[in-house]
Rosetta silent file (secondary structure, phi, psi, omega in degrees, C-alpha in Angstrom):
SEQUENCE: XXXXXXXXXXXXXXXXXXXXXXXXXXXXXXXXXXXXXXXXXXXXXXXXXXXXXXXXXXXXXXXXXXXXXXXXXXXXXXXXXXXXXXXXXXXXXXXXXXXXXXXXXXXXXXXXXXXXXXXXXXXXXXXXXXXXXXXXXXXXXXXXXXXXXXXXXXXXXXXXXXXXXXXXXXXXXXXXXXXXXXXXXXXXXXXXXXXXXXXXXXXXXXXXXXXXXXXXXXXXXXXXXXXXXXXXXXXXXXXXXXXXXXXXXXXXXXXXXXXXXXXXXXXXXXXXXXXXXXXXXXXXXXXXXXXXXXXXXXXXXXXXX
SCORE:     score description
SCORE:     0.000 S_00000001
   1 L     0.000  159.921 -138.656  -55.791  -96.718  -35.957 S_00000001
   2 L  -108.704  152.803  175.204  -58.015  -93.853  -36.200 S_00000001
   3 L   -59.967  112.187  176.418  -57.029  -89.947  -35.316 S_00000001
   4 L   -40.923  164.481 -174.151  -58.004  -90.090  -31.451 S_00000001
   5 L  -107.529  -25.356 -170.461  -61.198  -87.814  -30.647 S_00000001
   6 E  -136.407  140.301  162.668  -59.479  -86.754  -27.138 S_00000001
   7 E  -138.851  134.535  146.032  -55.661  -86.936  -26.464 S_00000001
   8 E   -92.229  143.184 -167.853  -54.221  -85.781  -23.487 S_00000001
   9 E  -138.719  115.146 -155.698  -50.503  -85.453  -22.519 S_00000001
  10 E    31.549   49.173  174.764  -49.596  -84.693  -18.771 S_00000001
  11 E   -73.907   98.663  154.533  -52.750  -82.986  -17.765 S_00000001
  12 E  -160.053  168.080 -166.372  -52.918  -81.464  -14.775 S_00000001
  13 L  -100.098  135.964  166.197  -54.748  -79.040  -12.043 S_00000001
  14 E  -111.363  134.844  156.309  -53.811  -77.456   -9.106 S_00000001
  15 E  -126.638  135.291 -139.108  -55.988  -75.861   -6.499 S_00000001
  16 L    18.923 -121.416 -160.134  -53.445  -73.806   -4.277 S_00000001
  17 L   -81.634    8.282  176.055  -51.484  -76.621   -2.658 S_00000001
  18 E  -105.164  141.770  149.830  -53.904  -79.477   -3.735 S_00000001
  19 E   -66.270   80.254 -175.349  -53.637  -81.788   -6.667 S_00000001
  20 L   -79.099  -36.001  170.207  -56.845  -82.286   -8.085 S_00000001
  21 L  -128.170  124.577  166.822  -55.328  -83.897  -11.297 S_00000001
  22 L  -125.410  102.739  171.562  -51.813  -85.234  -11.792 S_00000001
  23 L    72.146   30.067 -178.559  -50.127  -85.895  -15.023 S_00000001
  24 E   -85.034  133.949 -166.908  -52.680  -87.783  -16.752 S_00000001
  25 E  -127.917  141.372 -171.332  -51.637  -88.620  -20.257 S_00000001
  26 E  -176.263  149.297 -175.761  -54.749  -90.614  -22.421 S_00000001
  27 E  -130.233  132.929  162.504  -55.934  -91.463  -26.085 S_00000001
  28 E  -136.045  145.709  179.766  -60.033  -92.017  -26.159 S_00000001
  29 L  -126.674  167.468 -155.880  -61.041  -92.647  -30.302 S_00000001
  30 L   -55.958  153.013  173.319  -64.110  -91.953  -32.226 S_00000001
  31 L    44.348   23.568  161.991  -67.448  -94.121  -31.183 S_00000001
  32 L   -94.509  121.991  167.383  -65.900  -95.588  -27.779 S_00000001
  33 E   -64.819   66.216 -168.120  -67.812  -95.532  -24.743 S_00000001
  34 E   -83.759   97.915  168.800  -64.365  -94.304  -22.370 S_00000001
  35 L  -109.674  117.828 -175.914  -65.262  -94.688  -18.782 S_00000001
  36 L   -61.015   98.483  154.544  -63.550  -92.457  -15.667 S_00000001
  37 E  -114.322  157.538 -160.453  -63.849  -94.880  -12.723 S_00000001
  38 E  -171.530  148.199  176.465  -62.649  -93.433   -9.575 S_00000001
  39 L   -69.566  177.262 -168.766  -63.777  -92.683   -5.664 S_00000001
  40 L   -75.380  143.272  176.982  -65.372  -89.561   -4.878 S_00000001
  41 L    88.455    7.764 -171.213  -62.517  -87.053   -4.974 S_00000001
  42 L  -102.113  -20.287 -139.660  -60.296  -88.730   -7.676 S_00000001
  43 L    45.675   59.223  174.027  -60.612  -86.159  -10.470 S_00000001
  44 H   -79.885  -44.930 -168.676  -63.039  -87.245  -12.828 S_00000001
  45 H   -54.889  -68.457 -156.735  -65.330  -83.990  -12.573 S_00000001
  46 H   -47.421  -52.488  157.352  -62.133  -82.244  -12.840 S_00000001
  47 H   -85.122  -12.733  172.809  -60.590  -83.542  -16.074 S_00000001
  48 H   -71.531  -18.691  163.272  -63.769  -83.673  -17.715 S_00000001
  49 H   -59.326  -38.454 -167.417  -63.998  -79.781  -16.941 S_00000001
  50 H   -81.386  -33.377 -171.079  -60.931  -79.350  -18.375 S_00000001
  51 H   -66.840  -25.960 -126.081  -61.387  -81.314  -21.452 S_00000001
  52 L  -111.635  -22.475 -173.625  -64.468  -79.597  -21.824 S_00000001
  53 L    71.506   22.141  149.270  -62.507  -75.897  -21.538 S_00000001
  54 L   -74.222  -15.229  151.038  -64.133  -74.846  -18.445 S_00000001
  55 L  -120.780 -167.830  162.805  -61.093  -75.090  -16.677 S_00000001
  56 L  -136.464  129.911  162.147  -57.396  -74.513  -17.441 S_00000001
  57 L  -102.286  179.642 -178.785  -54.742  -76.352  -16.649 S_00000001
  58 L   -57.312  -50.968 -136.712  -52.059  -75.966  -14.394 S_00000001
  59 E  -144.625  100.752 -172.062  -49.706  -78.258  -16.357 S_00000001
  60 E   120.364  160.872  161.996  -49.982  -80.104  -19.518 S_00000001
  61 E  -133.536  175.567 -164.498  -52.186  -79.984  -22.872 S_00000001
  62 E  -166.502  117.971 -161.428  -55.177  -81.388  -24.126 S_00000001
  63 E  -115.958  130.165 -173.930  -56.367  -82.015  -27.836 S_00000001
  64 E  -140.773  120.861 -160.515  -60.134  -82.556  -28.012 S_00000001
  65 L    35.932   46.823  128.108  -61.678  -83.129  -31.895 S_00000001
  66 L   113.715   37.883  168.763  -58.431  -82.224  -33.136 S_00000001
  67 E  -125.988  138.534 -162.135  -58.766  -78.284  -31.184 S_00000001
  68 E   -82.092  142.824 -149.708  -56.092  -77.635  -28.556 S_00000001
  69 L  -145.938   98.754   27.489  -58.546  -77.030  -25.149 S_00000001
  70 L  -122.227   12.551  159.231  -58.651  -74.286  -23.615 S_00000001
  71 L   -63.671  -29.085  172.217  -57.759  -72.148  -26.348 S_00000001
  72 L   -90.478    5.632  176.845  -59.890  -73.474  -28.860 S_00000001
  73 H   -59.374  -23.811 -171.951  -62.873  -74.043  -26.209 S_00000001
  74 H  -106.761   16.629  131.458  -65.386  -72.150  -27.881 S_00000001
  75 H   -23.814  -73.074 -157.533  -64.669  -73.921  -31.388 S_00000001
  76 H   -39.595  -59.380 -151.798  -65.386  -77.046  -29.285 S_00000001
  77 L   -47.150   -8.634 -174.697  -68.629  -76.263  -27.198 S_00000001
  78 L   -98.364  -14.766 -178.835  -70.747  -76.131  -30.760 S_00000001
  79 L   -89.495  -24.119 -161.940  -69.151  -79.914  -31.344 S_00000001
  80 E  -139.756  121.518  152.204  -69.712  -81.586  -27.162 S_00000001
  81 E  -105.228  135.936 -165.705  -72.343  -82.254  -25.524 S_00000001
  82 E  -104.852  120.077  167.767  -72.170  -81.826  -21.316 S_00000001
  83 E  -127.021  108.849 -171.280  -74.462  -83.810  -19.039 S_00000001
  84 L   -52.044 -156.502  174.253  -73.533  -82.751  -15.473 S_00000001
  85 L   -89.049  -59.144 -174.774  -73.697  -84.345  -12.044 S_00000001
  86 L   -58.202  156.087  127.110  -76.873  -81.803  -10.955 S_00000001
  87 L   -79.421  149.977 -165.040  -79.721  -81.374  -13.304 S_00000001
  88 L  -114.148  -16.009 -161.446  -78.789  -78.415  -14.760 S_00000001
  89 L   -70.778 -166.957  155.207  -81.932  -77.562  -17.261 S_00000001
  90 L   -58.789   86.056 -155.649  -84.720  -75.034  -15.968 S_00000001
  91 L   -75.240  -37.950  164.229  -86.975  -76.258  -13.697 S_00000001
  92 L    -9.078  -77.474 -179.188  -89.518  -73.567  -14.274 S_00000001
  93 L   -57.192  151.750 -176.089  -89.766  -74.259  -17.898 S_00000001
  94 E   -75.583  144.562  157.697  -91.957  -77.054  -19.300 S_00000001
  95 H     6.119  -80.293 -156.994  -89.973  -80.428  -21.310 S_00000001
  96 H   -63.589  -69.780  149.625  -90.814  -78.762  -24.333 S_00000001
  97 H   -16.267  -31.114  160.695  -90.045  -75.002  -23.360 S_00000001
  98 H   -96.252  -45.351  156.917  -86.386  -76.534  -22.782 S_00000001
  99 H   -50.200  -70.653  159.720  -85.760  -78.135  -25.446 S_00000001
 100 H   -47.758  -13.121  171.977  -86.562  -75.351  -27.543 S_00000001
 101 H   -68.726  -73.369 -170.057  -84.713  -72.704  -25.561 S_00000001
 102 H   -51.828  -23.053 -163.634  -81.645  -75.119  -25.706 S_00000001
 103 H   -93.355  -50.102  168.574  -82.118  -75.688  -29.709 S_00000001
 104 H   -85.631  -11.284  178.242  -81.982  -71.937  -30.017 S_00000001
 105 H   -60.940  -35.802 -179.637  -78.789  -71.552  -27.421 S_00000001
 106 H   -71.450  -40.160 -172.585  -77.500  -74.228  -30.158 S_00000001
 107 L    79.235   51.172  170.489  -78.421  -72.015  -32.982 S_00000001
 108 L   -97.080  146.714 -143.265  -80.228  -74.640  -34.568 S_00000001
 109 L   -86.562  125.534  165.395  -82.409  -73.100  -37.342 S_00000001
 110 H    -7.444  -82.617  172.037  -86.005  -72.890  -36.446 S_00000001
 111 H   -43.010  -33.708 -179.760  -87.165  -75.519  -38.932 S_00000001
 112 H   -67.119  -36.642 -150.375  -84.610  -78.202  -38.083 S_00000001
 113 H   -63.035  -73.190  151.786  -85.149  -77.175  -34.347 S_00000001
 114 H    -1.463  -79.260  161.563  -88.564  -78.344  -34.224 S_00000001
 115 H   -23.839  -61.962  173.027  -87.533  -81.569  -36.150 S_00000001
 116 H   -90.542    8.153  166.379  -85.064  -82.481  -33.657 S_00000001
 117 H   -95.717  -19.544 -177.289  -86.903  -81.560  -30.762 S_00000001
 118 H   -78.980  -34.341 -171.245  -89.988  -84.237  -32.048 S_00000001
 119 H   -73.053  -80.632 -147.997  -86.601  -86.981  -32.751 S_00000001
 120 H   -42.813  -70.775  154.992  -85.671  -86.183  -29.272 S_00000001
 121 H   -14.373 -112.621  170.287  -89.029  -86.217  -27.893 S_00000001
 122 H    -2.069  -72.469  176.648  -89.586  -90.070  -29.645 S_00000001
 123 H   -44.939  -40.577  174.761  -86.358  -91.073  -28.594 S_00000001
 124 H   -96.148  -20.245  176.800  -86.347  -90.362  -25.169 S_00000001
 125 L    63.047   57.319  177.106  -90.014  -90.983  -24.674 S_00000001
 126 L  -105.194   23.740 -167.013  -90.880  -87.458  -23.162 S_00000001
 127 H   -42.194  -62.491 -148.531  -94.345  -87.365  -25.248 S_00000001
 128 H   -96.800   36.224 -164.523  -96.396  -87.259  -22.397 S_00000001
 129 H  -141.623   15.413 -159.839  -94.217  -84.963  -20.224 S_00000001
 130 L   -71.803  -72.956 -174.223  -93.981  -82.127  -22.788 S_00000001
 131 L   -54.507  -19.016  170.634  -96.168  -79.678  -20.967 S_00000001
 132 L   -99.002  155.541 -176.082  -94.698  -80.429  -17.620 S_00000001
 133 E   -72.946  147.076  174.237  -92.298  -78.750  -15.520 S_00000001
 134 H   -14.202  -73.525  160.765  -88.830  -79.643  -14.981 S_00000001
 135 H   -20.026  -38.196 -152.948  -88.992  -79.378  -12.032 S_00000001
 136 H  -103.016  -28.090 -172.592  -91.328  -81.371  -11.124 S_00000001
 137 L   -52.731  161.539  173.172  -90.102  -84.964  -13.202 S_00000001
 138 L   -74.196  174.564 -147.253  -88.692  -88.186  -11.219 S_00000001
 139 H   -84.486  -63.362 -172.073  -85.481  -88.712  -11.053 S_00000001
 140 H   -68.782  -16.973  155.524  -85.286  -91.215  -14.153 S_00000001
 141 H   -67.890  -42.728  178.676  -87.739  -88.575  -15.931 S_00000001
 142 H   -88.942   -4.520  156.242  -85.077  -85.752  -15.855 S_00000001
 143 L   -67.792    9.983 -154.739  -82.456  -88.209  -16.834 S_00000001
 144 L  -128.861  -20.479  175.104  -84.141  -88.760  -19.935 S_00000001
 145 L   -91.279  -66.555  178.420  -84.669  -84.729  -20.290 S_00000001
 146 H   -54.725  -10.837  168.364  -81.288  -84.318  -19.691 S_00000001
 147 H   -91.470  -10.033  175.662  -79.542  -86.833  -22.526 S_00000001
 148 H   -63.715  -56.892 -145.988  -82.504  -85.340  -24.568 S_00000001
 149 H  -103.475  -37.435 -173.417  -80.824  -81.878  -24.568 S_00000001
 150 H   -53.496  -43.707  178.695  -76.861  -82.709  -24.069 S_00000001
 151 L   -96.468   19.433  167.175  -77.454  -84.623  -27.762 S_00000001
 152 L   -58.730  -39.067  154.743  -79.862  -82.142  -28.993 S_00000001
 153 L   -85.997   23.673 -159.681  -77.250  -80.925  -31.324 S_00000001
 154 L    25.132  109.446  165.639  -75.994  -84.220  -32.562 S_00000001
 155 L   -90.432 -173.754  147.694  -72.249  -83.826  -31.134 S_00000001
 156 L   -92.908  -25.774  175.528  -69.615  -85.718  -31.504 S_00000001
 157 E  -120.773  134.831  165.721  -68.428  -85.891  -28.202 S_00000001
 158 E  -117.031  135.425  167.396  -70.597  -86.241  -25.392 S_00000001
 159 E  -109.477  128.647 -164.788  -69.440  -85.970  -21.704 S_00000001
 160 E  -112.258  113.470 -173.201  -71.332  -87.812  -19.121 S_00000001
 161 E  -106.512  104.786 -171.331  -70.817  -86.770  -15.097 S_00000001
 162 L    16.116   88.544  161.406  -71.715  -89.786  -13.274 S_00000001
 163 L   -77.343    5.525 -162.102  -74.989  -89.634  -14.756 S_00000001
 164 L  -117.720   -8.610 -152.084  -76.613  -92.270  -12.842 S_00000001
 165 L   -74.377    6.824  175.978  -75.906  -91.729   -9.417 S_00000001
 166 L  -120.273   29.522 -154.510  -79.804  -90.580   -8.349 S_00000001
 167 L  -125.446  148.650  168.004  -81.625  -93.305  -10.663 S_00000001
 168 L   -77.442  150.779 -175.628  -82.843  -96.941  -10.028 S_00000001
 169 H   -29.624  -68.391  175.791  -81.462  -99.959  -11.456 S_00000001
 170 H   -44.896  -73.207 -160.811  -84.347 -100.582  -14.571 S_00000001
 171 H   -48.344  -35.609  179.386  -83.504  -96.706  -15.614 S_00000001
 172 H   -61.586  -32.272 -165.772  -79.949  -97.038  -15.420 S_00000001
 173 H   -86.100  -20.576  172.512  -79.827 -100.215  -17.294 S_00000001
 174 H   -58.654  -67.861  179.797  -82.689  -98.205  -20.316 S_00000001
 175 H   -30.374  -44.453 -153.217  -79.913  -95.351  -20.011 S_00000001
 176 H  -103.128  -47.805  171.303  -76.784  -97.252  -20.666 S_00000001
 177 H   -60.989  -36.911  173.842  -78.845  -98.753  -24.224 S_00000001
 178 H   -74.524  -44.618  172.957  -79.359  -95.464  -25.136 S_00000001
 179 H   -69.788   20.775  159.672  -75.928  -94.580  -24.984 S_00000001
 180 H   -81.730  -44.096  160.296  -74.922  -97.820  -26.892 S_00000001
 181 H   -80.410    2.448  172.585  -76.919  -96.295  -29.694 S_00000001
 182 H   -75.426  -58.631 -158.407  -75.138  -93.131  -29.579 S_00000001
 183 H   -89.138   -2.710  161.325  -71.789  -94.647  -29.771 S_00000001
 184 L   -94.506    7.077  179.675  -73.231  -97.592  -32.841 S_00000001
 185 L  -105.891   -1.364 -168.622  -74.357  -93.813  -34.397 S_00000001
 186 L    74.176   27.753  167.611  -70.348  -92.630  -34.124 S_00000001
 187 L   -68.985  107.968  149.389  -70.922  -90.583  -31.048 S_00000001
 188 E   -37.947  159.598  179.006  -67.911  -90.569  -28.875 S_00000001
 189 E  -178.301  110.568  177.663  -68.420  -90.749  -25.176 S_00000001
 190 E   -84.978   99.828 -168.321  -66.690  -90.315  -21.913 S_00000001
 191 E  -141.557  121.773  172.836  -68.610  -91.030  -18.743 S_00000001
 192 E   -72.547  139.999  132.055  -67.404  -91.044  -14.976 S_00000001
 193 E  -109.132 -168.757  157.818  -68.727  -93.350  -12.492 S_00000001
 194 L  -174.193   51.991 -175.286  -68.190  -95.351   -9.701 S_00000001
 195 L  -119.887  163.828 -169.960  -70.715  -97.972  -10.073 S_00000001
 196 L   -96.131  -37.691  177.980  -68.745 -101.166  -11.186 S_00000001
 197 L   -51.764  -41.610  164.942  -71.159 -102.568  -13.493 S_00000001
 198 L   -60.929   -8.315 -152.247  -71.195  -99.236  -15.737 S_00000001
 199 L  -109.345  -37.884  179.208  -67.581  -99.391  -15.706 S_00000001
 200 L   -89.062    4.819  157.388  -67.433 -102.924  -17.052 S_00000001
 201 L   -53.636  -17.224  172.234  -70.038 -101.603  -19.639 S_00000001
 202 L  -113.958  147.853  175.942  -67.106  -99.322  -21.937 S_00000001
 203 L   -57.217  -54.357  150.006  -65.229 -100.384  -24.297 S_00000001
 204 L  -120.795 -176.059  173.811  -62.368  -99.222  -22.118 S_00000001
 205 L  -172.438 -171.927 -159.046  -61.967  -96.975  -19.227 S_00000001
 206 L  -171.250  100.988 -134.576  -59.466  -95.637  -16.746 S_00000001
 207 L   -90.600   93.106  159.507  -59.181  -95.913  -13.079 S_00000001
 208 E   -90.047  138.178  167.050  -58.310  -92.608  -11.216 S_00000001
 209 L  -122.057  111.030 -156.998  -56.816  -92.305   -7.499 S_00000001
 210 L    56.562   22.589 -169.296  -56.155  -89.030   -5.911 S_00000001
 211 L   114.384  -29.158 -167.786  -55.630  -87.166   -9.432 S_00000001
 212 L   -84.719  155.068  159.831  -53.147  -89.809  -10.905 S_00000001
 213 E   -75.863   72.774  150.667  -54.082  -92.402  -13.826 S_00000001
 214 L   -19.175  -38.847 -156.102  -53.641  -95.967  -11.692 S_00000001
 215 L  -157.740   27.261 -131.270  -55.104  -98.192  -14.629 S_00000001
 216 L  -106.193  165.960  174.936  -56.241  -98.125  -18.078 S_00000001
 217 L   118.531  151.926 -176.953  -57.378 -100.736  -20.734 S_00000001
 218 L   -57.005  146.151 -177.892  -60.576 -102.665  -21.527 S_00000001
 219 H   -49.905  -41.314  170.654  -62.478 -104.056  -18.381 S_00000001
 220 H   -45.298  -31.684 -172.033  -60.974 -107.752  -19.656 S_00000001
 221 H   -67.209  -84.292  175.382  -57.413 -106.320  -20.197 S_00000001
 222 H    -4.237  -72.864  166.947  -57.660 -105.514  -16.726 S_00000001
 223 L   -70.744  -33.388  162.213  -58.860 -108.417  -15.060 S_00000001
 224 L   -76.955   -7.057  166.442  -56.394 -110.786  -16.634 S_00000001
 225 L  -141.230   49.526 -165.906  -53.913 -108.737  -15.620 S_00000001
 226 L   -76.346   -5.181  155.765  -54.629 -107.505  -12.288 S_00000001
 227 L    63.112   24.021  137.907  -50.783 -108.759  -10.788 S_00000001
 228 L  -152.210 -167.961 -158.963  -52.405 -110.898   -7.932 S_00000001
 229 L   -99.793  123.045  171.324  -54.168 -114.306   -6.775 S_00000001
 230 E  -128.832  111.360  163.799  -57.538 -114.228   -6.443 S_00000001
 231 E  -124.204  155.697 -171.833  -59.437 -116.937   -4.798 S_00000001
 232 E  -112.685  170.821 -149.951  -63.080 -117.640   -2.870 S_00000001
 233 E  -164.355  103.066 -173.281  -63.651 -119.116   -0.063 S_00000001
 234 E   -94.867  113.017 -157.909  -67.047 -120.634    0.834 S_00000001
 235 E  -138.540  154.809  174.960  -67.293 -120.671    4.944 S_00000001
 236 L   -94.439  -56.269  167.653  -70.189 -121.952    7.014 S_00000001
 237 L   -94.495   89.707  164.356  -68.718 -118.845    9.425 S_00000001
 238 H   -50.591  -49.189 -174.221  -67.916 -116.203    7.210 S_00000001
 239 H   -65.047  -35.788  165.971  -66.871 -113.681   10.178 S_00000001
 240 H   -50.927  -49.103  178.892  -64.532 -116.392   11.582 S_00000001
 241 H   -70.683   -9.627  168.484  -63.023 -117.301    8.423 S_00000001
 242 H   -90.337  -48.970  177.629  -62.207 -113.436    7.371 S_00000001
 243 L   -82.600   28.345  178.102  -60.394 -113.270   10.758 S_00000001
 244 L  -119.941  -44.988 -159.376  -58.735 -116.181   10.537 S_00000001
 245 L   -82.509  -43.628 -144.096  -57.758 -115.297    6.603 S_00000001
 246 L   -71.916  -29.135  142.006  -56.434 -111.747    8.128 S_00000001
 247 L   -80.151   57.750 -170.392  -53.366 -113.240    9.166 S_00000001
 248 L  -105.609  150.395  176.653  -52.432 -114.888    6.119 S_00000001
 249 L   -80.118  134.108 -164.716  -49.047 -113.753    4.680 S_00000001
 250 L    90.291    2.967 -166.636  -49.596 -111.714    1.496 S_00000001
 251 L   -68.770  103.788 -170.864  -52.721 -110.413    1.788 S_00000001
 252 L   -55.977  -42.753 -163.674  -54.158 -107.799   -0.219 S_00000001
 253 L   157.778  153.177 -145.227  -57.867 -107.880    0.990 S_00000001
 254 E  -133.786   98.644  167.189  -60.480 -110.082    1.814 S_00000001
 255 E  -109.672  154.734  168.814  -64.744 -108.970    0.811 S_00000001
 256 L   -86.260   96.288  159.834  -67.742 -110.650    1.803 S_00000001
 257 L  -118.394   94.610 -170.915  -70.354 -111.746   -0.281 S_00000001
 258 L    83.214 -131.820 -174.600  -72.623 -113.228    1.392 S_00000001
 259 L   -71.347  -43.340  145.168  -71.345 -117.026    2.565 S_00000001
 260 L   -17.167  147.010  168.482  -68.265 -116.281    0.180 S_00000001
 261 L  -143.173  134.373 -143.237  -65.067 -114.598    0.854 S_00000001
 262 E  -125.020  109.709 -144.341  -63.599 -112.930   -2.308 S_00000001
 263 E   -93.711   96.923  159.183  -59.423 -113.479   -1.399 S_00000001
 264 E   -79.206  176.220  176.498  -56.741 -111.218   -3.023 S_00000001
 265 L  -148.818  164.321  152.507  -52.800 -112.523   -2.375 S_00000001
 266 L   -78.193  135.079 -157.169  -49.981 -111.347   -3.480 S_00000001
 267 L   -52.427  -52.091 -175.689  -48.144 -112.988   -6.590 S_00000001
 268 L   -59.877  -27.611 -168.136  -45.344 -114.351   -4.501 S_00000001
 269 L   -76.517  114.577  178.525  -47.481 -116.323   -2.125 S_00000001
 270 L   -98.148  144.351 -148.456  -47.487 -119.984   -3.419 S_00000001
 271 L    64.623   71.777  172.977  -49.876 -122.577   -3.658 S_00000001
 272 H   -81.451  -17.196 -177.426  -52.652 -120.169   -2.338 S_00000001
 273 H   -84.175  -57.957  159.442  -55.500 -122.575   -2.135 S_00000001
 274 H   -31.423  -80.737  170.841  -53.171 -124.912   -0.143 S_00000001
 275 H   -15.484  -62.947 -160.012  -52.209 -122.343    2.111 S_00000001
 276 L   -96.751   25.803  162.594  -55.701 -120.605    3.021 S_00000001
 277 L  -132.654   20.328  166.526  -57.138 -124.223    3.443 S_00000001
 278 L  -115.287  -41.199  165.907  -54.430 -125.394    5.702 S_00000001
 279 L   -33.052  -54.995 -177.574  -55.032 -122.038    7.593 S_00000001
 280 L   -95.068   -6.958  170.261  -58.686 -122.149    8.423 S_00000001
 281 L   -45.089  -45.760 -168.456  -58.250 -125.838    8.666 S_00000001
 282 L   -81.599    4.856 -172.962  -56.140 -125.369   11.689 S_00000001
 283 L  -127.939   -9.640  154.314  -58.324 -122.681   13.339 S_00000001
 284 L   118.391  -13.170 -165.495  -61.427 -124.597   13.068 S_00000001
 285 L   -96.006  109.559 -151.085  -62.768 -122.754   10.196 S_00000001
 286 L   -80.368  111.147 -169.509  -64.750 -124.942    8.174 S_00000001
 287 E  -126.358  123.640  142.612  -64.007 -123.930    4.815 S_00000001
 288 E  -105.327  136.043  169.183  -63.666 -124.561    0.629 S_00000001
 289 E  -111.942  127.547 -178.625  -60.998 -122.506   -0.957 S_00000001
 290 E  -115.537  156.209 -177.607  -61.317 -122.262   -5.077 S_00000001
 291 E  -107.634  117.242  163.370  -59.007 -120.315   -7.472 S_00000001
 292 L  -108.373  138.329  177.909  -61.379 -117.754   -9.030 S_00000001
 293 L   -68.884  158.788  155.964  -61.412 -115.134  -11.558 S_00000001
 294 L   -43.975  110.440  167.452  -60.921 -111.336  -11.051 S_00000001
 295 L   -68.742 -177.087  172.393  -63.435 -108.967  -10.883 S_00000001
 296 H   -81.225  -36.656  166.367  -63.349 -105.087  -11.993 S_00000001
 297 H   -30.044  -62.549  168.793  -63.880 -104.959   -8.433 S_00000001
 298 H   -60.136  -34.913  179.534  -60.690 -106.254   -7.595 S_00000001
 299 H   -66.667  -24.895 -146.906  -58.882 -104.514   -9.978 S_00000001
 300 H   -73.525  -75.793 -158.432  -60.499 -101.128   -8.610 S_00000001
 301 H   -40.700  -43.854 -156.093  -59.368 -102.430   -4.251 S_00000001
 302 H   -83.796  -71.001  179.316  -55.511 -103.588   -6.338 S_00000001
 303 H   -31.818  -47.111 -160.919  -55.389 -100.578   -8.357 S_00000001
 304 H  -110.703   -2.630  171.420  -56.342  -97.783   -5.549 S_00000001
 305 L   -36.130    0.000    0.000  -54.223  -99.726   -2.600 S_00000001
């Protein structure tokens, strides 16, 4: 197996008496798309700061392109590329005016700089946005400025902070290709969310709750081994049949989608389709119950219980 690009071994932060990160130990290797999913508050910003040598932690180390982090942070920062939650560039300055600024902050040599600001440019499709201000682009315009300039220096590692969360569906799904082509280019790449779809989108990823690591392993890994029963349940009265299902013994949790009701149980309860169709039978609640697979969903509600 390959030298990992980030290994951590009990990392974690305190602020005073809170736990923003506890104990997380992780291996992410070269050209994987490694995604933090987690609720607001779990401490994805927080280890990615740290990996990143903007914080320090309380507890723990952290090896990031083989340099120990945060002693070795300003080794790293010429290797990783950061693309926050905010935009972060200048809104003042024009496209163009940032990209070069950032190209000399990299201390890429004039001629190249140029070069790789027209590859960027191409790549990103800011042609006809050169001349305008930051400021001023759509939401799905400055995400396209901003993966412009985080990979302006070709890194190795790129860190991505929920990058998605102000963008519409089409851009998000353009976004998520371009990073496919980072990581078929050997880019590494770590990116928090908490949308489910990005999440089943990495090659693996790793579910935080309250600071702690809860979950790791490819979204498939996951779902086949998600330690309960999951079955749906197709009701002509959905709200009856979710109150009806809420006193079933074992019950993890019970979503709606739409006419569907998406079941967890616990492992012990047996015969579950039997069960939850003898239930709403008897309560009037006109029902089919099917044994279904697991979603990342599910793993997230089993995982963060």
């Amino acid at each position: 197996m390959a030298e990992a690009t980030i290994r951590t071994r009990g990392l974690t932060r305190r602020f005073g008496a809170v736990t923003a990160v506890d104990n997380v130990s992780l291996s992410i290797f070269p050209a994987e798309i490694f995604g933090f999913l987690g609720p607001n508050g779990s401490g994805k910003t927080t280890t990615i700061r740290m990996l990143c040598g903007l914080l320090k932690p309380s507890e723990g180390e952290a090896e990031v392109l083989g340099l120990r982090v945060p002693q070795e942070s300003e080794r790293l920062r010429k290797h990783i590329g950061y693309m926050t939650q905010r935009f972060s560039l200048y809104e003042d300055l024009s496209v163009k005016e940032n990209l070069h600024f950032l190209g000399r902050i990299y201390s890429i040599p004039r001629r190249a700089r140029k070069t790789r600001v027209d590859d960027q440019v191409r790549r990103y499709q800011l042609g006809p946005l050169l001349t305008q201000r930051a400021g001023t682009l759509s939401g799905g315009e400055r995400q396209r400025l901003a993966l412009a300039a985080a990979t302006l220096h070709q890194p190795q590692l790129l860190f991505l902070d929920e990058p998605t969360s102000a963008v519409d569906p089409e851009t998000r799904r353009r976004f998520w290709e371009s990073l496919f082509e980072l990581a078929d280019g050997g880019t590494t790449i770590l990116v928090s969310t908490h949308y489910m779809d990005e999440a089943e989108r990495c090659h693996r990823l790793a579910i935080l709750d309250q600071g702690a690591l809860v979950a790791s392993g490819t979204p498939r890994d996951l779902a086949q081994e998600i330690g309960v029963q999951v079955v749906e349940v197709e009701a002509r009265e959905p709200h009856l049949a979710k109150t009806v299902l809420a006193g079933s013994p074992g019950l993890v949790n019970v979503t709606q989608l739409g006419s569907r009701l998406h079941v967890l149980l616990d492992k012990e309860v047996e015969q579950p389709v039997k069960m939850l169709q003898a239930l709403l039978d008897r309560h009037g609640a006109t029902a089919r119950v099917t044994p279904t697979a697991a979603t990342l969903e599910d793993v997230f509600v089993v995982a963060t219980r």
